[in-house]
N, C-alpha and C positions, 0 to 999 in steps of 0.2 A: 454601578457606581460602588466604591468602597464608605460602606455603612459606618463599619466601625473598626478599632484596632485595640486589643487590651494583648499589654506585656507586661510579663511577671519575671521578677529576679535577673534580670539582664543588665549587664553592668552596674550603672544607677538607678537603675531604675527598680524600686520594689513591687510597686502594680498600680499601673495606672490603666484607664479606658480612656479614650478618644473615641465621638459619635460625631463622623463627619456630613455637611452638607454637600448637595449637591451645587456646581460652580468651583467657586476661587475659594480653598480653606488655606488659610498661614498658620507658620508657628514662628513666634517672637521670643525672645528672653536674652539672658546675657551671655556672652559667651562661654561656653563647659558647662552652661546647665543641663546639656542632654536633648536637644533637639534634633540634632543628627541621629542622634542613639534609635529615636522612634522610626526615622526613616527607612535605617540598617534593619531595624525588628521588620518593618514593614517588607525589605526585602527578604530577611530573615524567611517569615511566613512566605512567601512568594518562591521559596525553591534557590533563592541566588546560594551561593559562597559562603559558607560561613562565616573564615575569617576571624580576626579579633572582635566581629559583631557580636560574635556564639559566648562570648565571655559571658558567664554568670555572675550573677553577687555574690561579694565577696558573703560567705558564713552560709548560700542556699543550695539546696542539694542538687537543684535543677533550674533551668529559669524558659521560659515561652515566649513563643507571638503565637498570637491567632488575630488573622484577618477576616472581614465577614463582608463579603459583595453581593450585593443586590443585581440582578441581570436582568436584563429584557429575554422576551420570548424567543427562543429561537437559537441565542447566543453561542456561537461558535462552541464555546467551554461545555455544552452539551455532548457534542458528537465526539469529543475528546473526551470524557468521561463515559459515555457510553462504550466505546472501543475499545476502555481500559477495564472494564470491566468494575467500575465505580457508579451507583446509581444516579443519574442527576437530579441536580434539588436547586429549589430556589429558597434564599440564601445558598451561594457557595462559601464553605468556610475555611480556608486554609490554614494549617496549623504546626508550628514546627515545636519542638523539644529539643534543650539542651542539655545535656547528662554534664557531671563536674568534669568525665574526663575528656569532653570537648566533644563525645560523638550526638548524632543528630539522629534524630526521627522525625520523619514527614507524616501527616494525617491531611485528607480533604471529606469534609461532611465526616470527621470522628472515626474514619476508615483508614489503616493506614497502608501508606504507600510507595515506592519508592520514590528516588530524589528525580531521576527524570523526567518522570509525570511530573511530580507538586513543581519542576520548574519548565515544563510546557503550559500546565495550566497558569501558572502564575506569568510568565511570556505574555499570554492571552489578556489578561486583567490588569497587568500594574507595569508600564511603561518609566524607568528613570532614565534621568537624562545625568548625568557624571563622566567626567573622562576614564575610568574605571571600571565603567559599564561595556560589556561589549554586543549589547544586543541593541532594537531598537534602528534606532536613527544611525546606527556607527554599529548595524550589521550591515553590509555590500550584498549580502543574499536578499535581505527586504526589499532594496533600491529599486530593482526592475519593477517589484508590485506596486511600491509606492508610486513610482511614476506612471505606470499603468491605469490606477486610480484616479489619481490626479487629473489624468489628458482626459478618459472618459470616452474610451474607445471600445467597447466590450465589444462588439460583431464584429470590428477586426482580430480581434485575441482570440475568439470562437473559430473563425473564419481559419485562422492558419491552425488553431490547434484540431482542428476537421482536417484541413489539408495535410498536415502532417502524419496523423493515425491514417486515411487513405494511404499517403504514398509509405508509409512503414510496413503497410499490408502486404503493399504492390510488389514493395521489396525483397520481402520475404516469402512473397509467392516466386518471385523470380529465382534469389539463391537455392530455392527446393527445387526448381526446374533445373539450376545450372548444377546442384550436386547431384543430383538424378541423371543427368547427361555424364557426368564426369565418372561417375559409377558403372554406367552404362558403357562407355566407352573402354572403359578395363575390362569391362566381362564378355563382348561384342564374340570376340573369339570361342569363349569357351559354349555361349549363348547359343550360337550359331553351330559350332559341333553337337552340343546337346538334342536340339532341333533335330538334326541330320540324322544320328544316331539313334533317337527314339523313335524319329516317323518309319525307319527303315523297322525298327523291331515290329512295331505296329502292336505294343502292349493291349491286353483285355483285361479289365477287372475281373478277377477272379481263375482267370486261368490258371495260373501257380498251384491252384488248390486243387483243379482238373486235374492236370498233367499232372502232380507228384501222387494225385488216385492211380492213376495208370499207368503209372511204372510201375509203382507198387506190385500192381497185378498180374503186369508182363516181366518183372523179373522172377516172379514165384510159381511162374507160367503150369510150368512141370508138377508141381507137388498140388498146387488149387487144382488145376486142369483133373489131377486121378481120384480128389475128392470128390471135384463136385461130378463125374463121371460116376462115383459109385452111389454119390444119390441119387442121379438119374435112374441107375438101374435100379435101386431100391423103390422106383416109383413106376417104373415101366417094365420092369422083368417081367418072365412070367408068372413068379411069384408076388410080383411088386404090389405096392401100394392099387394101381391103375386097375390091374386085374383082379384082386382081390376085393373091391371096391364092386368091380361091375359083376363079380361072380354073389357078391350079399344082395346087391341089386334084382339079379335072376335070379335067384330063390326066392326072395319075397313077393315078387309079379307072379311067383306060379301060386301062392298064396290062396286057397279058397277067397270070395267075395268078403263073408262076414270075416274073415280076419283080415281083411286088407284095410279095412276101417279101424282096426287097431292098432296095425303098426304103422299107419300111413307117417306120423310124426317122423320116427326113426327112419322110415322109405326119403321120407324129405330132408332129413339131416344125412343120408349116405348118396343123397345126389349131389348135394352141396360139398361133399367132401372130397366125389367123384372131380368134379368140376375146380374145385380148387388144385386138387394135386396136378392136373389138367394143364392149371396154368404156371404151378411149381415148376413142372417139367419144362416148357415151353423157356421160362427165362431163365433157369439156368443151363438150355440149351446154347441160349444168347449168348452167353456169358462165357458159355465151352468157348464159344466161334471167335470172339475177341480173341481170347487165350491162344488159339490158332493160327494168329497173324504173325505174316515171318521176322527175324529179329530185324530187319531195317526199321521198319513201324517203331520197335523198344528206341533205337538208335535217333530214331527223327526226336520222338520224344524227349527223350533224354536229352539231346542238344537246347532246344528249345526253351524245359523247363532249365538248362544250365544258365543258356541265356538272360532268362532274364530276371534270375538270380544275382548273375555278374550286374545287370546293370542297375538291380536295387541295388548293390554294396557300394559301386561307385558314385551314385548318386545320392547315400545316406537315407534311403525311403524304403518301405514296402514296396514289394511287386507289383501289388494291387492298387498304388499308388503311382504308377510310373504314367498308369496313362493320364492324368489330370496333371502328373508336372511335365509333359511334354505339351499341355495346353497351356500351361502358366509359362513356359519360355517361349512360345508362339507369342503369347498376348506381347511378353518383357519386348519379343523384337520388334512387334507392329509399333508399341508404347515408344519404341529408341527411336523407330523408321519417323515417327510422327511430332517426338519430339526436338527436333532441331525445329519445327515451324511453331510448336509450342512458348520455345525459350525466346525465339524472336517476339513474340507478342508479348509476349510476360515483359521483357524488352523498352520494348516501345511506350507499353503500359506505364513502367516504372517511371520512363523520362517523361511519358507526359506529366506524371502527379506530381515528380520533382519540380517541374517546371511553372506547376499551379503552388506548390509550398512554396517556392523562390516569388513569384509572384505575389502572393499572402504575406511572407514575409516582410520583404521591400517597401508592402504598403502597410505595415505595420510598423516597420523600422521609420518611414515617413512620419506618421503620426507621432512615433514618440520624441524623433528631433525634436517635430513641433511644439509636442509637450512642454521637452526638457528646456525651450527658450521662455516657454512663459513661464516655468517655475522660476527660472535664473530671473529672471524679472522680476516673479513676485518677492524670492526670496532678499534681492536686491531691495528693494519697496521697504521692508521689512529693516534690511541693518542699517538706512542711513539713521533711523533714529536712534538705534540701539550703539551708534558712536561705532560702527563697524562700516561708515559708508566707504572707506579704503579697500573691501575686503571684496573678493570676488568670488560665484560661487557658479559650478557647473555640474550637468550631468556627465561623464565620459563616458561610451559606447567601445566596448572592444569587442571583436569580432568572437565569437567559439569556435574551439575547434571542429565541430561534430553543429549539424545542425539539431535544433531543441523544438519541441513542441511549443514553447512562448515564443520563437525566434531566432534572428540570429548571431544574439547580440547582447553582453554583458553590461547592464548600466549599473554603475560608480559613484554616488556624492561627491565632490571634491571641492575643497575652497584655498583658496591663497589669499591670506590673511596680508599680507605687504604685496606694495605697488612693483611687479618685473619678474614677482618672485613666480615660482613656477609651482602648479597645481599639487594637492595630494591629499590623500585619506584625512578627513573630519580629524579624529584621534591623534595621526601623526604632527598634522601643519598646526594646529590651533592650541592656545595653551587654557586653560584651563576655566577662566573668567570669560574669553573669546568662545571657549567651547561650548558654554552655556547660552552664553546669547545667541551663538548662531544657531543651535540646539532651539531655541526658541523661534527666530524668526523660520525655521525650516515647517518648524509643527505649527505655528498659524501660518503660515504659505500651504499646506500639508492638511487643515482642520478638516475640512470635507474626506479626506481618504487616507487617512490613518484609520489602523482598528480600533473600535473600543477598544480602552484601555484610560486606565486612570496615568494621567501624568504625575511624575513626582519631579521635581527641581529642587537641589539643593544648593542653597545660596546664588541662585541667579543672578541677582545682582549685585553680588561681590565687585567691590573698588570703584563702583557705580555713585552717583548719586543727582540730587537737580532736574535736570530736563531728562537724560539719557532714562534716571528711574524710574520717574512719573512715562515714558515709553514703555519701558519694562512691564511696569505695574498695566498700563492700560493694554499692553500685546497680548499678557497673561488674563487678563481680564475680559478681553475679548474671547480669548481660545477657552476660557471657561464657559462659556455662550455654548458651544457642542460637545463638551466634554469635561470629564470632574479634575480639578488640577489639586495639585498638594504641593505646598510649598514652606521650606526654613526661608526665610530673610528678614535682614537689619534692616531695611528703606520702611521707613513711614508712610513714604507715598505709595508702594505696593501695598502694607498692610492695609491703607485704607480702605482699597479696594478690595478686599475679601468678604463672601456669604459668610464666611466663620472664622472667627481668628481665636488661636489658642494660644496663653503664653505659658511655657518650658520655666520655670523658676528649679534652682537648688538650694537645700539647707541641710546641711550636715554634707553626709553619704548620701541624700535620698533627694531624689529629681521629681517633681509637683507639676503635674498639668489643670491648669485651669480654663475653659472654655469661658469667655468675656463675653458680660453683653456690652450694653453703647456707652453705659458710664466708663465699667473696665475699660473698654478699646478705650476711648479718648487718653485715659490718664495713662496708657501702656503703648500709645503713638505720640502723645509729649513726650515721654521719657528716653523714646525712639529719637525723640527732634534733639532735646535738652542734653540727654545721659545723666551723670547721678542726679543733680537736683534738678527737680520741676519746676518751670518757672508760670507764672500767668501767661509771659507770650507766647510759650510753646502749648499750653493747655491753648490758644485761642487760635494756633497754628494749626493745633492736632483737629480742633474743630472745625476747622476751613477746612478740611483734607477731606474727613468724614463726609462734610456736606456736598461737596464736589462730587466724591465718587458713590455719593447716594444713591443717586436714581439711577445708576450704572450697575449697584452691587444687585447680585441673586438674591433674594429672600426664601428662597426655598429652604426648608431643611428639612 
């Protein structure tokens, strides 16, 4: 609920506080005392338009509203402040500034913010009803929720918005099938040469690094081949390594006994060295032999390592890479071969979920028909008191283009204020006095499924008075029973009815709010009946009024 509202330097106003009750609060006074002025502050604070509202006083260098709401746990205005990166608190306090040269600064809890939050959050909390306004009850985006609410169908709305995220799924697994087919079918050709061409190479990881060793060595054939030939004989001459090894070998065996225990070490390190040139010779005997093979051999080679060189280049890959991308085009052609039976499922898939969202739908769009006859009914119920029983009021349904996770179907407010005339937009068809009351009988037809939010009404019962008012006053008075209402109005018979009534006086420049107890109200609901002079039968009128909507008014504050 809104606790409280203090505005400083705004218009007339120099600094007043208002601490509002919970139920029905009114504001009374004479006309241009500044009544309206508090409500514009209170939109002010709430993020609306500035406007001619943002006026300061004349002589102040800046002027305010700060709003202060009270919230239940849990309340929407949390996860909205949380998201925004704004701490949430209880009190919410909304707060705007006006500089002389008309610009604005938003704060919520003393933080400041920008204008589109402080007017999301205040959306959340402070509902007015004005032909001027364009949110609320005369936004067409709300309508579907409202009515939503109202019928009281939530496992149908769960139900299709399930059915719809499956068949979005389905969808979209299918378009990935049909552009994978459609991809695939461009490449089918070159896929299929690829294929042909690789298995025939019949690549080896690591071949390329063989073969370019041994051409190496077959084309240097001649010049390696005399070298490592004269190592050989440096190891096997009869001068060599081999022989000269086995002749320190038989000197030292012919060795007397006691010196063979002393050279035995060195006997063992010239066996080992026996044995190793042993096996020096041996491989690069091997190596000769290679080097010997006729140049066809270089020739085979050579083509081979050319090959599949060409066909790393033409495929943008390593060599050593040819054989796993001639797996990955095997896999692509089994994947194409297989998916035209894929895309038919995906297929059939799609149309069944379609067919369960169209079904979901249909019985959701059932239900809200349903709804939308009993609202026109209640809503009905509602204006014959309010002196609107001529007026006719409907939900309209227009198809979407595009089906939506709520459905499949645009609902609309509409009323036709004259008998033949034909339907339209709340704001367009309704003038002003008309838009208020129907504004009203919509939000008590509406009480149970509107969001929190404090109502504001101003002048609702404008050009009203008698029976239609004392309706007014008791509609309002009822719809405070679920929610906190605020309201300017001239009728007596509404005032009566209020938890709190404040009266709006001016003297000089400077606009006075006074919060009345039961003596004030009386003498400030005669003067409602009477105007300038008070008379004793209006004080005795004002008291029948009081006593009437006694046991009706909230006492809470």
């Amino acid at each position: 609920m809104l606790a409280s509202l203090k505005v400083r330097d705004l218009v007339l106003i120099e600094d007043v506080a208002l601490e509002f009750a919970d139920g029905l609060n009114v504001l009374t006074g004479e006309t241009g005392a500044g009544k309206s002025i508090l409500l514009d502050a209170l939109g002010l604070a709430a993020g609306q338009r500035a406007g001619l509202r943002a006026s300061i006083r004349a002589g102040a260098a800046q002027g305010s509203a700060a709003a202060v709401f009270e919230l239940a746990a849990g309340h929407p205005v949390d996860d909205v402040l949380t998201n925004n990166g704004v701490a949430a608190a209880n009190p919410v306090i909304l707060r705007r500034v006006v500089s002389g040269d008309g610009r604005t600064r938003g704060f919520i809890n003393d933080e400041p913010v920008g204008m589109a939050l402080l007017r999301d959050v205040g959306g959340l909390l402070v509902e007015i009803h004005g032909q001027s306004d364009d949110r609320g009850l005369y936004d067409s985006l709300t309508h579907r929720r409202l009515l939503d609410a109202y019928g009281a169908y939530p496992e149908l709305l769960a139900d299709t918005r399930a059915c719809f995220e499956v068949w979005t799924e389905a969808r979209a697994a299918r378009v990935a099938l049909s552009e994978a087919a459609a991809s695939a079918a461009r490449d089918i050709d070159f896929l299929r040469h690829a294929a042909s061409e690789l298995a025939a190479l019949a690549p080896v990881s690591g071949e390329e690094a063989r073969l370019a060793e041994e051409r190496a060595l077959l084309i240097n054939a001649a010049r390696i081949g005399e070298e490592i030939s004269g190592a050989i004989d440096g190891i096997s001459a009869e001068r060599g390594a081999e022989a000269s090894l086995a002749a320190a070998l038989k000197r030292l065996n012919r060795l007397p006994q006691e010196a063979r225990a002393a050279v035995a070490t060195a006997e063992a390190q010239l066996e080992q060295a026996f044995v190793l040139s042993q096996e020096a010779r041996l491989e690069l005997q091997s190596i000769l032999s290679r080097l010997e093979l006729d140049s066809a051999d270089l020739e085979r080679k050579e083509e081979r390592l050319f090959a599949l060189r060409d066909a790393a280049r033409k495929y943008a890959i390593s060599a050593d890479d040819l054989d796993s991308y001639l797996q990955t085009v095997n896999a692509r052609l089994d994947s194409i071969e297989d998916g035209g039976a894929a895309l038919t499922a995906a297929q059939r898939q799609e149309a069944l979920c379609k067919a369960r969202y169209d079904a979901a739908a249909e019985r959701l769009f059932e239900a809200r028909k349903a709804a939308a006859l009993r609202l026109a009914t209640a809503v009905h119920k509602e204006l014959e008191p309010l002196k609107l029983g001529h007026a006719r009021f409907r939900c309209a349904f227009e198809r979407l283009a595009e089906p939506a996770a709520d459905g499949l179907e645009r609902v609309s407010f509409e009323i036709a204020t004259v008998a033949g005339a034909p339907f339209g937009a709340l704001t367009k068809i309704a003038s002003g006095g008309e838009l208020a009351r129907i504004s009203l009988a919509l939000k008590v037809a509406l009480a149970e499924a509107s969001p929190p939010a404090v109502l504001i009404f101003d002048e609702i019962d404008r050009g009203v008075g008698g029976a239609v008012a004392d309706a007014v006053g008791e509609r309002l008075q009822r719809l405070a029973g679920s929610t906190q209402v605020l309201l300017v109005t001239h009728s007596p018979q509404v005032a009566a009815r209020a938890s709190r009534h404040f009266r709006i006086s001016r003297s000089g420049d400077r606009t006075r709010v006074d919060c009345l107890d039961d003596g004030a109200r009386e003498e400030e609901i005669a003067r409602m009946l009477a105007g300038a002079e008070i008379t004793a039968e209006a004080r005795a009128a004002a008291r029948r009024l009081l006593k009437e909507a006694a046991p009706k008014r909230r006492r809470k504050s």
